[in-house]
C-alpha positions in Angstrom: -7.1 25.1 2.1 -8.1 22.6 -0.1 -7.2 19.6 1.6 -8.4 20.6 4.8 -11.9 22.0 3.5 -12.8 18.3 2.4 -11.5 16.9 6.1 -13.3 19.4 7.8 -16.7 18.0 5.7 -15.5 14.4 6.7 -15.0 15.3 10.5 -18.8 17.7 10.4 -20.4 15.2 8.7 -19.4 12.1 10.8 -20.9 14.0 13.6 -24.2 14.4 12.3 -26.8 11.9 13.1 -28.4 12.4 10.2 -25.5 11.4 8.0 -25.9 8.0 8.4 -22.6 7.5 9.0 -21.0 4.2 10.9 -18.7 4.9 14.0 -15.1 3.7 12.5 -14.9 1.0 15.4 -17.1 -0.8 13.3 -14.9 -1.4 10.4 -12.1 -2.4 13.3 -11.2 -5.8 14.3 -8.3 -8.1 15.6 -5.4 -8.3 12.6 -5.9 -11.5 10.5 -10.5 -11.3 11.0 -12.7 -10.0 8.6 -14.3 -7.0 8.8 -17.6 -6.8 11.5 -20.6 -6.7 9.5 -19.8 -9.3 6.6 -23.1 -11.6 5.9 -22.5 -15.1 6.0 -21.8 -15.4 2.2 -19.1 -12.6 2.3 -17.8 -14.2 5.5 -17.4 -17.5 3.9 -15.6 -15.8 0.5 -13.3 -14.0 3.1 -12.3 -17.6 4.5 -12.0 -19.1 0.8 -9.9 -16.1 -0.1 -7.8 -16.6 3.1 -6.8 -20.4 2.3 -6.1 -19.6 -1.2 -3.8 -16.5 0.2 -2.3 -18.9 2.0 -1.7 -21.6 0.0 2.0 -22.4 -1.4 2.1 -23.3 -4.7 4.1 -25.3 -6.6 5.6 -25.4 -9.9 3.0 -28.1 -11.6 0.5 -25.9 -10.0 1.7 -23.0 -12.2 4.5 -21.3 -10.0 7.2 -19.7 -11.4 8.4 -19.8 -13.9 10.2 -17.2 -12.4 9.2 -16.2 -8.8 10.0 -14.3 -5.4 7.7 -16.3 -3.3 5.6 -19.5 -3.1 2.5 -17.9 -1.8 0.9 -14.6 -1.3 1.1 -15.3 2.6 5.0 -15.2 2.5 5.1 -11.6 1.5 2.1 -10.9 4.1 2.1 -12.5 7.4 3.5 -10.1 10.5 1.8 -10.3 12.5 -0.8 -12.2 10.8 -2.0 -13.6 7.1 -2.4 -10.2 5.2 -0.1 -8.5 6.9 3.2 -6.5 6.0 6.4 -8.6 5.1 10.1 -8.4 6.2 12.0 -9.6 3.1 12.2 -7.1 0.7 11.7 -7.2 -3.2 13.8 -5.2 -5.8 12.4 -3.0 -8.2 14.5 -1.1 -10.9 13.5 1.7 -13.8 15.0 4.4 -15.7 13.6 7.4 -15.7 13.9 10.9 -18.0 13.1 14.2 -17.7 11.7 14.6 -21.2 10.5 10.8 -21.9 9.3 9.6 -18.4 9.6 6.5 -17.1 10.5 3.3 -18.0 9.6 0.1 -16.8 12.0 -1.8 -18.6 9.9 -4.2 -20.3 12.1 -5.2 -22.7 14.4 -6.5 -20.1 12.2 -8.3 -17.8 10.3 -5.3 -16.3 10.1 -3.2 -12.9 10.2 -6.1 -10.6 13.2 -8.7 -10.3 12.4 -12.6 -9.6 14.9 -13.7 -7.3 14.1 -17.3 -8.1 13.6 -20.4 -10.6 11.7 -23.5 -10.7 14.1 -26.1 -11.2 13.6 -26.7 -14.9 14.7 -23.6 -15.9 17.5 -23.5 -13.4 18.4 -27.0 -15.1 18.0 -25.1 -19.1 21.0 -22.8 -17.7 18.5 -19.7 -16.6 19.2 -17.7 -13.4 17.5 -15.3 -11.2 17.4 -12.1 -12.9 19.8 -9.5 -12.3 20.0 -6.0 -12.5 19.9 -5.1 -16.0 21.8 -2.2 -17.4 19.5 0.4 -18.8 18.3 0.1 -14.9 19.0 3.7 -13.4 17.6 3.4 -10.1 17.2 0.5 -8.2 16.0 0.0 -5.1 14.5 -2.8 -2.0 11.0 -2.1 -0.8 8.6 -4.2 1.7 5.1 -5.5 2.0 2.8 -3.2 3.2 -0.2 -4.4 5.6 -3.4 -5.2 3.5 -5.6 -4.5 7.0 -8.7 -2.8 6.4 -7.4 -2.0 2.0 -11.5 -2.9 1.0 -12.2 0.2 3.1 -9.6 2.3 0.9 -11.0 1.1 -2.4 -14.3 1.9 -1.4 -13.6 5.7 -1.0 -15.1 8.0 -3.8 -12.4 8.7 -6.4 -13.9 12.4 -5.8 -13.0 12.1 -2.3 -9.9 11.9 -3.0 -9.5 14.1 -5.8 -10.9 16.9 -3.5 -7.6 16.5 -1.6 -5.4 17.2 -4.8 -3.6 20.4 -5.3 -0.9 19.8 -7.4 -0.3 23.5 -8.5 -0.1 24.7 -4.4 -2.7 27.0 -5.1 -3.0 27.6 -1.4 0.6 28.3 -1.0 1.4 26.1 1.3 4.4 24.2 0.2 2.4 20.8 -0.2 0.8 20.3 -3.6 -0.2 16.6 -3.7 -1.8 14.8 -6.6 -3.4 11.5 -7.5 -1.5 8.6 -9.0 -2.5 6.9 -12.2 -3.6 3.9 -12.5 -5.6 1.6 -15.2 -7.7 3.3 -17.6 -6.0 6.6 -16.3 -8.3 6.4 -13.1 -6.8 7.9 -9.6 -4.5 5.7 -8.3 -4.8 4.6 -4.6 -2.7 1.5 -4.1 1.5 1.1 -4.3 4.1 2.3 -3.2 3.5 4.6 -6.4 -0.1 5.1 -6.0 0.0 3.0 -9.6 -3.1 0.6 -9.1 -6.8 2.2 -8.9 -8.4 -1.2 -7.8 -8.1 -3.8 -5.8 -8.2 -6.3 -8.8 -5.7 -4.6 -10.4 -3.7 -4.4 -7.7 -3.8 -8.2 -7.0 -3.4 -9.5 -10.3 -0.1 -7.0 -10.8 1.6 -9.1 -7.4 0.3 -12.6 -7.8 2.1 -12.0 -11.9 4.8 -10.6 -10.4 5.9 -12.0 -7.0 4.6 -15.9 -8.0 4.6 -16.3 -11.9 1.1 -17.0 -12.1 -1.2 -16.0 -14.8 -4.2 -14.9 -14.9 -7.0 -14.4 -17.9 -6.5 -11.0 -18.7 -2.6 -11.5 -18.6 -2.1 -15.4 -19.4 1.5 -14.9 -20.8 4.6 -15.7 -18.7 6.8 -13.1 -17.5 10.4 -13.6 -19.2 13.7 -13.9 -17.7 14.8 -10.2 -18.0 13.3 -10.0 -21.2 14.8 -13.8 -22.8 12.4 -16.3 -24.3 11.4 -19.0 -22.0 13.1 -22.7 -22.7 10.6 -25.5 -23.7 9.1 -27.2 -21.0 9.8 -24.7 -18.1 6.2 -23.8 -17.3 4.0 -27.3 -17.6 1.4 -25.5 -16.0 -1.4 -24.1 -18.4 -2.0 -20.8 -18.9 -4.2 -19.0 -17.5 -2.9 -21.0 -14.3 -5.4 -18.6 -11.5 -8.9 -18.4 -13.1 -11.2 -15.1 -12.6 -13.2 -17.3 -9.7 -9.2 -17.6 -7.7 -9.2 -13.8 -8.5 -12.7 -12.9 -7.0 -12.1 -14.8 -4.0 -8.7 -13.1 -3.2 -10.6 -10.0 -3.7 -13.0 -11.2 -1.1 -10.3 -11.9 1.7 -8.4 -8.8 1.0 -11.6 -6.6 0.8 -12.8 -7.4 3.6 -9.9 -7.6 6.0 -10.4 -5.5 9.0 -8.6 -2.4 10.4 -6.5 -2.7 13.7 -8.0 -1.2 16.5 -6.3 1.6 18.3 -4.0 0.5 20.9 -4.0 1.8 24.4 -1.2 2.2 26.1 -1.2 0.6 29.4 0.4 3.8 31.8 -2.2 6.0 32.0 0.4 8.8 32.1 1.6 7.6 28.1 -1.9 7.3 27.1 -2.5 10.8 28.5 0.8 12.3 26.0 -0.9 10.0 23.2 -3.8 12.3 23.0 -1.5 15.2 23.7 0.4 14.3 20.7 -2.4 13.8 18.0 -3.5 17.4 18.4 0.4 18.4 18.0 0.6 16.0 14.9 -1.9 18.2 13.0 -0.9 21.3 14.6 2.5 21.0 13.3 1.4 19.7 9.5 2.0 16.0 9.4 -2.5 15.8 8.8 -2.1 17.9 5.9 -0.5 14.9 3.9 -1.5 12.1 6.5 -5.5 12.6 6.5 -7.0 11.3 9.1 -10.4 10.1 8.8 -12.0 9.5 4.9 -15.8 7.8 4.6 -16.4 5.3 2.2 -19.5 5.8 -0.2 -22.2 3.6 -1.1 -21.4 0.5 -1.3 -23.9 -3.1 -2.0 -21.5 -4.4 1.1 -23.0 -3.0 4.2 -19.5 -3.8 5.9 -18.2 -1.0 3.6 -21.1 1.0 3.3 -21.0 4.8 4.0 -17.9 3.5 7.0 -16.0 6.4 8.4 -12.4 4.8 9.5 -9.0 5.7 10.4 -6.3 6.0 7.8 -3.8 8.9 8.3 -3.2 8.8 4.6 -4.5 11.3 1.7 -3.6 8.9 -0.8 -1.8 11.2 -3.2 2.0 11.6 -4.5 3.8 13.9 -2.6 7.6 15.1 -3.3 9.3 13.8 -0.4 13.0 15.3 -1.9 16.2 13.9 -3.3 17.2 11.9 -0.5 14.1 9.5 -1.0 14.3 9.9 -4.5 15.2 6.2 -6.3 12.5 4.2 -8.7 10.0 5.6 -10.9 6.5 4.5 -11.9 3.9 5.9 -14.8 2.5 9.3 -13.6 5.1 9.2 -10.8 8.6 10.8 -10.6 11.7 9.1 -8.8 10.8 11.3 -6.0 7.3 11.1 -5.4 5.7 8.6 -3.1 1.9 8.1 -2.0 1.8 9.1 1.2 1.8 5.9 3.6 -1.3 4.9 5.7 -0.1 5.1 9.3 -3.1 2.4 10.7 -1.4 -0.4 12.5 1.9 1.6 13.1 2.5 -0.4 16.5 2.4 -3.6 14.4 5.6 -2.4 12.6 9.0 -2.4 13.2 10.7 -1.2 10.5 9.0 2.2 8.9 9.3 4.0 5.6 7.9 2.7 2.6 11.6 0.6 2.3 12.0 -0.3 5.9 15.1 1.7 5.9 14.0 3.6 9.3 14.6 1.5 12.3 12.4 3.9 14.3 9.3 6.3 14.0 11.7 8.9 14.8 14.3 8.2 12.4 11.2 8.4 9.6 10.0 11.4 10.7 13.5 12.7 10.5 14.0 11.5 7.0 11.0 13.1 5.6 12.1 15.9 2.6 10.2 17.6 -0.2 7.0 18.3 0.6 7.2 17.4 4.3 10.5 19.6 5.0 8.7 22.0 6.9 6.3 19.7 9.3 10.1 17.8 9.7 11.5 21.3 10.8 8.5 21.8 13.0 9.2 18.4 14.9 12.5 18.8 15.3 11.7 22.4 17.3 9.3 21.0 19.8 11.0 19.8 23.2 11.4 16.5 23.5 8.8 15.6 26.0 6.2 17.2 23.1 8.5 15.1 20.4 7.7 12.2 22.6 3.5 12.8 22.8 4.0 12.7 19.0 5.5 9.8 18.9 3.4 8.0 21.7 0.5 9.2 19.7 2.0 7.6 16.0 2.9 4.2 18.1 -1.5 3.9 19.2 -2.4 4.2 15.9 
C-alpha cells in the first residue's frame, strides 16, 4: 500500500537514533507562540509578522476597494491570532465535465467581497453578489494557521509518495496532489490550490482585504465592473515584498498545539484506545499521521517530525459534499483536513457545517464511505474512544 509504505518509513525512521530526527514536541507550543527553536532574528520577524497580522487597515492605507475584513486577524483569531475564524466567506465557480473549472474571472472571481469602502459605496457600487454563470456556491471558514511552516517545509516527494490516484492498491482511496503555482503539488486550501506559503498569503490578503501586492498590484473589480475614479487613493502596490516576508515569518513559524490530556484518567485511557481503532478502521489512510520535514536553513523546521493527521491530497469525499470547484480539483474533491488542534474547534468540516466530530465523521462520502461504514459498526463505547481520541489531538 502505497500510502502506508511511506508512513511506515516516517514512523521507522523517527525511531532511529541515527536519523537525526527531532521529537515532534519540539515543534509544539501554546496556540498564538512561535515555534521552540527560532533564533532571536526569526523570533523577532515572527513578532513583526504578528503586529502586521494584526493590524486593521484602513482605506487610505490601501483597504478595499472591496473587502471581507479589515485585517488578517479577523478571519484568524479563535482562540488566538492565527487561528481559525467563525464568519464564513463565499466562494462560487462553475464547473464542466469537458472544460473544467471556472473561476469566474470575468465576473469578479471565486471569492465574493461582502464589503465597500465608503467611496465606492457613495459612486453607487455594492457588495458583490452572486453572479449568474455561478453554478455552485458555497460558505467556508478559516482554517487554523498553527504549526502551517511545518507543512510547507515537507518534501513535495513526501507527499507525492502518498498519491495513488489510479487505486492501484485496490483499496477504494486513490488520492492525488493538488495544483498549485507553476503546476507544483498543492498543499494549502480548502482545494489543495496554493504550493507555498507565499502564494498562499498573497491569494487572501488580495482577496479577503483588497490589498495589493508587487506581483499582483491591480485591484480586484466589483464582479468584474471597472472601478469609479477615486475609490482606491491608496497606491498600488499598497503591501510591499518586505510586509510579505514578514507575514511569512509569523505564519511560518507559528507553533503546533500540543496534545491535550484529558483530565479523567479513565477518558485518557479510551483516548489511546481510540487512536489504534482510528487507523484500524481506515480514517490514517487519508489522515496521515506523522510526516518529517526535510532540510531546511531554519533549525526550527529542520528535519522536525510532527503531528498532522493529514496526507495532504484531494480525495472524493461524494456528492453530498460536492459544491465549488478549483483548478486541478473537481466539485467533489477536497484536501483532506489536518486534524491538529481538533479540541480548539467547534464547528468541524472544512464549512463548519458539522456541529460535532460525530456528525463529520458521519458525513464523510466518496472515498471515506467505507472507514464511515466501519465507525458506524463499532459499539458505541469503541465509537466513543474514537472520538475521545480525535478531541486530544
Amino acid at each position: 500500500m502505497i500510502r502506508s509504505s511511506a508512513g511506515l518509513l516516517i514512523l521507522l525512521c523517527s525511531a532511529l537514533i541515527g536519523c537525526g530526527i527531532a521529537d515532534e514536541t519540539e515543534v509544539e507550543g501554546p496556540a498564538g507562540t512561535p515555534l521552540p527553536g527560532v533564533t532571536t532574528y526569526e523570533s523577532e520577524q515572527f513578532f513583526l509578522g504578528q503586529a502586521l497580522f494584526n493590524r486593521a487597515f484602513t482605506p487610505e492605507e490601501g483597504l478595499g476597494p472591496l473587502f471581507n475584513q479589515v485585517s488578517c486577524s479577523s478571519c484568524h483569531d479563535l482562540p488566538t491570532s492565527g487561528g481559525h475564524g467563525a464568519e464564513p466567506v463565499t466562494k462560487v465557480s462553475d464547473f464542466d465535465e469537458r472544460s473544467g473549472c471556472n473561476l469566474l474571472k470575468e465576473d469578479g472571481g471565486d471569492l465574493l467581497q461582502a464589503s465597500v469602502v465608503p467611496a465606492l459605496r457613495t459612486a453607487g457600487i455594492l457588495p458583490e453578489r452572486i453572479p449568474a454563470s455561478a453554478t455552485a456556491v458555497t460558505e467556508l471558514r478559516a482554517p487554523a494557521l498553527y504549526g502551517i511552516g511545518l507543512v510547507e517545509a515537507i518534501e513535495d516527494g513526501d507527499i507525492l509518495a502518498q498519491a495513488d490516484p489510479d487505486d492501484q492498491d485496490g483499496d477504494g482511496i486513490s488520492g492525488r496532489p493538488g495544483l498549485g503555482a507553476q503546476g507544483l503539488p498543492g498543499r494549502f486550501g480548502n482545494k489543495a490550490q496554493h504550493a507555498t506559503l507565499s502564494e498562499f498569503i498573497e491569494n487572501a490578503i488580495r482577496g479577503e482585504m483588497g490589498l495589493t501586492t508587487p506581483e499582483h498590484p491591480t485591484e480586484e473589480m466589483p464582479n468584474g465592473l471597472p472601478l469609479p475614479e477615486g475609490s482606491d487613493p491608496a497606491r498600488d502596490p499598497e503591501l510591499q515584498t518586505s510586509d510579505l516576508e514578514l507575514l511569512r515569518a509569523y505564519l511560518g513559524f507559528l507553533a503546533q498545539p500540543p496534545r491535550r490530556t484529558l483530565d479523567n484518567p479513565e477518558d485518557q485511557a479510551a483516548s489511546e484506545e481510540g487512536g489504534g481503532i482510528f487507523e484500524s478502521i481506515g480514517c490514517a489512510n487519508c489522515h496521515t499521521p506523522t510526516f518529517v520535514t526535510g532540510n531546511n536553513q531554519s533549525m526550527a523546521l529542520n528535519q522536525k517530525s510532527f503531528r498532522i493527521y493529514s496526507d495532504l491530497l484531494l480525495h472524493d469525499m461524494g456528492p453530498e459534499l460536492a459544491d465549488i470547484c478549483a483548478p486541478g480539483a473537481s466539485p467533489s474533491e477536497w484536501r483532506t483536513a489536518r486534524l491538529v488542534g481538533l479540541y480548539l474547534r467547534s464547528e468541524f468540516l472544512h464549512d463548519g457545517r458539522a456541529r460535532s466530530i460525530r456528525d463529520a465523521i458521519l458525513m464523510h462520502g466518496g472515498e471515506a464511505e467505507s472507514a464511515r461504514y466501519r465507525f458506524q459498526d463499532l459499539t458505541p463505547e469503541l465509537q466513543q474512544s474514537v472520538l475521545l481520541f480525535l478531541r486530544t489531538l
